[in-house]
N, C-alpha and C positions, 0 to 999 in steps of 0.2 A: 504493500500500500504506500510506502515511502515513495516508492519511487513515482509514482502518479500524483504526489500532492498540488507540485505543479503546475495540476491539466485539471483542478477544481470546477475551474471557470468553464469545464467544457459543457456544451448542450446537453449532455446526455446527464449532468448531475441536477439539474433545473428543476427535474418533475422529483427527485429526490428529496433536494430543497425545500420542494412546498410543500412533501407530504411531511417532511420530520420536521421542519423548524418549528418552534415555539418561542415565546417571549422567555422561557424556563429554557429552551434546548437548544443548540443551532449543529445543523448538520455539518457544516465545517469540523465546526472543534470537537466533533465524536469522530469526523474522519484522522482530523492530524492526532489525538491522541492514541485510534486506536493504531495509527501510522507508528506511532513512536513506540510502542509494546512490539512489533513485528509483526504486526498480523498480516499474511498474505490474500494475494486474490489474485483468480485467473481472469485474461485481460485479454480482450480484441481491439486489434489495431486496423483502421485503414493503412495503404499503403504509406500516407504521408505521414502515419503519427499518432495520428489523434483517436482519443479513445471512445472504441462504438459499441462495448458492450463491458461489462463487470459484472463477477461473481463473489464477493469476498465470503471468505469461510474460517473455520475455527471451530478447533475439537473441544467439547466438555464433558465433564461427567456425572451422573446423575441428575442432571437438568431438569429444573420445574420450568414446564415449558407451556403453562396456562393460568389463566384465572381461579380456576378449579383444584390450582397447585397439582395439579398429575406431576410426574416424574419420571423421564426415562432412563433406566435402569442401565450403569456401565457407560461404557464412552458412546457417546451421541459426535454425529458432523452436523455443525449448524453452519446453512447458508445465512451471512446475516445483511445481506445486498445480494439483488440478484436483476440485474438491468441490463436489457438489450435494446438500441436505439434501434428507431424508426428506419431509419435510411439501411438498414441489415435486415431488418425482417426478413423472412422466406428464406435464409443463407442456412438455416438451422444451429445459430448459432449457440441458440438456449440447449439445443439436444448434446450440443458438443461441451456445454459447463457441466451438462449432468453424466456424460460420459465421464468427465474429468473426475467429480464427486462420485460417482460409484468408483473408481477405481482408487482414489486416494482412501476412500471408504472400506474398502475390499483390503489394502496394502496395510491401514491400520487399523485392523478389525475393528471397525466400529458399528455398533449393534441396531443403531437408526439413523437415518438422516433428518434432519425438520428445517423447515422454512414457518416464518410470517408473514402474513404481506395484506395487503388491504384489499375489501371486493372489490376495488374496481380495476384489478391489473389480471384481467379476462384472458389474456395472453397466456401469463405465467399461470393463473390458477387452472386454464385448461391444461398447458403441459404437462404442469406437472398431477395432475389427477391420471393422466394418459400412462404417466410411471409411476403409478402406485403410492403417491403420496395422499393419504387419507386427513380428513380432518379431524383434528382435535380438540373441540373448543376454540375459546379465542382469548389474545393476551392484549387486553385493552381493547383498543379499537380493531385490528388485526386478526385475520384468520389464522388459526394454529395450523400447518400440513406436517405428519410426520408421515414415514418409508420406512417399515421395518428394513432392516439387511443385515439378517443375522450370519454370526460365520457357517454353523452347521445347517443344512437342510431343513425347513421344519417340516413335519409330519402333518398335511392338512387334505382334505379330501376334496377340492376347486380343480375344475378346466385347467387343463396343463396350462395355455395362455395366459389365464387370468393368475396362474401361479406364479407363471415368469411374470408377469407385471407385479405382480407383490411383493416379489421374493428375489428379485436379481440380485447377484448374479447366480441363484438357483432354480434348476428346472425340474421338470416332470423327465424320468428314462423309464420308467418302469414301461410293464408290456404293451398298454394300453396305449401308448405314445409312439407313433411309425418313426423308423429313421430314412432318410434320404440323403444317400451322393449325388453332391446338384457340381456340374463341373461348370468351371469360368474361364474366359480366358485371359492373360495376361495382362494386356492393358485395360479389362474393364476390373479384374481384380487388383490392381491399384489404384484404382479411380473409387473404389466401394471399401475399399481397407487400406487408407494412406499409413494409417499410424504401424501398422505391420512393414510395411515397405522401408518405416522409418525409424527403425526403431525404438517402437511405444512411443513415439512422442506423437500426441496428441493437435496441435497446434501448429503443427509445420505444415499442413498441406494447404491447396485453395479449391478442394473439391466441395461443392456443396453436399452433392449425395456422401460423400466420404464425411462430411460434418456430422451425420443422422446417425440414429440410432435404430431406427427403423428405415428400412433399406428395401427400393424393389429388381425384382429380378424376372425377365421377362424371357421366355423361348418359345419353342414349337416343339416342347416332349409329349410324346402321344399317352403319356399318364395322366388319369384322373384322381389317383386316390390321393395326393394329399391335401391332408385337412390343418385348420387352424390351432397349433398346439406341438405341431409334429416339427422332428428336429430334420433340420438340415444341416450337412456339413458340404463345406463347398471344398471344392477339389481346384487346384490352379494346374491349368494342360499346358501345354507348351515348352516353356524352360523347367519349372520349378519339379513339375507332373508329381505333385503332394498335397496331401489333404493341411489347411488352413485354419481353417476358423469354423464356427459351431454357429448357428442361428434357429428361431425361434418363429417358426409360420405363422404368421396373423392373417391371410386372406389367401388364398389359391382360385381363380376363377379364369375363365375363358372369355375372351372379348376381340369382337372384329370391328371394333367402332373407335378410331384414333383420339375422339374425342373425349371418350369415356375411360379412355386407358391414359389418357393424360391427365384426367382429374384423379384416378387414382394412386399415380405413380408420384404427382405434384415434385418436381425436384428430390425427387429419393433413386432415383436410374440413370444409368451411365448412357443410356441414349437421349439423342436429341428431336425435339418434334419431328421432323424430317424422318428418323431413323423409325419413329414410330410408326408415321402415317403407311410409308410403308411395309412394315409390318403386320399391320392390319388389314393389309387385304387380306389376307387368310388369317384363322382363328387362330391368337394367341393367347397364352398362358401366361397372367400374371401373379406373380409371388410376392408379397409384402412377408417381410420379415424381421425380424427384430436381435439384431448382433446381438450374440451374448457373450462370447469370448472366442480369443483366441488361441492354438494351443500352443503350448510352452515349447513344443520342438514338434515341427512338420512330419507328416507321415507321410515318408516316399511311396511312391508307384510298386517298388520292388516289393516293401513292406505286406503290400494290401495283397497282392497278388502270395505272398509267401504265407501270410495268415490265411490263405485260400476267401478275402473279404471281395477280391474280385477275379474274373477269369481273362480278361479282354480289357481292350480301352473303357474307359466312361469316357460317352460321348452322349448321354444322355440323364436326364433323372431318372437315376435307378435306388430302387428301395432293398437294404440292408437289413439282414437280422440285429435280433436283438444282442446275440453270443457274439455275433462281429463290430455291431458299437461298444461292448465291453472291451474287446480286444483294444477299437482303436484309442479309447480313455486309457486304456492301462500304456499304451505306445506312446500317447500326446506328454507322459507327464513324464518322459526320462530324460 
């Protein structure tokens, strides 16, 4: 936060301004104090400089985080600012602060995440309800939003989807949940996964879909079965030809209409209108899906084929047992 005291005066602290000052409070001198403790926060830049979005954060413990004095138990991540300017919008830039929060979250087991924030910031309270942050009360004028993220799995009986929306970075494997080898190829798998390309680093790319957390994936596989819930692991062909990263189905549906595959892809795909329209002459297959991770060390081609997980190329979405996504979990994590 030190380092940004200097850029106070910028547009995007205005609307902060006017929601926290008081004749008792002024939002400056809660920024330069908390500036002076070392509190961090992750920070979007335009190219010239100037700052078009903030997240500031800070871990606590046992936090009374309402009116009602509730208390969340063990280390909590509070986001305590969370602002994306106007002129960003649509870039996804809020999905890439909470990319950044789950993972600083996950790194220091921390047990919940919480935000406050006022009704009228419709933006942020719809995102974040989209990732599973629930309400809880309210602290003063301010809506409470907490996000379980516990370190171990918890045991609940919800739609695989709606689990991952509760519980990232935990999912549904058990039987009832299909798995899919969905393959990509090179340049649109770093367009959808910069931060893998980059190592982990979050903030170095200029992909917008690469910004999201929710990701679409569009082909012509002659499969119907998957459903909303089910895992995919994407496979990169070309150079790498090794399984990647793990994601999380939120819609599978068939569509010949460019118009209707662009509202639902909205800036989450590596293609361009163009690329869609024709596309859609003939019936395609769109995949929303929801990154959940990636794996700690790539599973080569050799691997899959040696675990007898495949016999041939993937060059299509093909669906996997259950005894071979075990295999590939126990491979990803050496």
């Amino acid at each position: 936060m030190y380092s940004v005291t200097s850029q106070l005066d910028s547009a995007l602290f205005d609307s902060l301004r006017s929601n926290y000052d008081t004749p008792e409070r002024s939002f400056n001198k809660w920024f330069h104090d908390k500036a002076q403790t070392g509190r961090k926060a992750w920070i979007a830049r335009t190219e010239q400089g100037s700052i078009e979005a903030i997240c500031i954060y800070t871990m606590q413990t046992n936090e009374v985080i309402n009116d009602a004095k509730e208390s969340l138990q063990g280390l909590s991540l509070k986001l305590c600012t969370f602002k994306v300017g106007e002129q960003i919008r649509g870039r996804k830039i809020g999905e890439l602060f909470l990319k950044a929060a789950f993972r600083f979250a996950t790194d220091n087991r921390c047990e919940n995440i919480f935000v406050h924030t006022s009704g009228d910031q419709f933006y942020l309270l719809e995102l974040l309800s989209d990732f599973g942050f629930q309400r809880r009360g309210m602290y003063g004028t301010d809506i409470m939003l907490v996000k379980a993220h516990p370190s171990s799995p918890p045991f609940e009986d919800v739609p695989a989807l709606d689990y991952a929306k509760l519980y990232f970075p935990h999912y549904r494997n058990d039987a009832s949940v299909q798995k899919f080898l969905v393959p990509i190829q090179p340049q649109y798998h770093q367009i959808l996964f910069p931060d893998l390309a980059r190592q982990g680093q979050l903030f170095s790319g200029n992909s917008v879909a690469g910004n999201a957390i929710k990701q679409a994936y569009l082909c012509k596989a002659p499969t119907n079965q998957v459903k909303p819930g089910d895992i995919v692991l994407f496979y990169r062909t070309g150079d790498e030809k090794a399984l990647t990263t793990l994601g999380i189905v939120e819609r599978y549906e068939v569509h010949d209409n460019a118009t209707n595959i662009m509202q639902i892809v909205s800036r989450r795909t590596v293609y361009s209108q163009r690329d869609i329209e024709t596309m859609a002459k003939t019936p395609t297959k769109v995949m929303l899906f929801r990154l959940a991770s990636h794996f700690l060390s790539s599973i080569p081609y050799k691997v899959l084929t040696q675990e007898g997980i495949v016999s041939g190329p993937i060059q299509s979405i093909t669906k996997i047992s259950d005894d071979s996504f075990s295999r590939i979990l126990r491979h990803s994590q050496r």
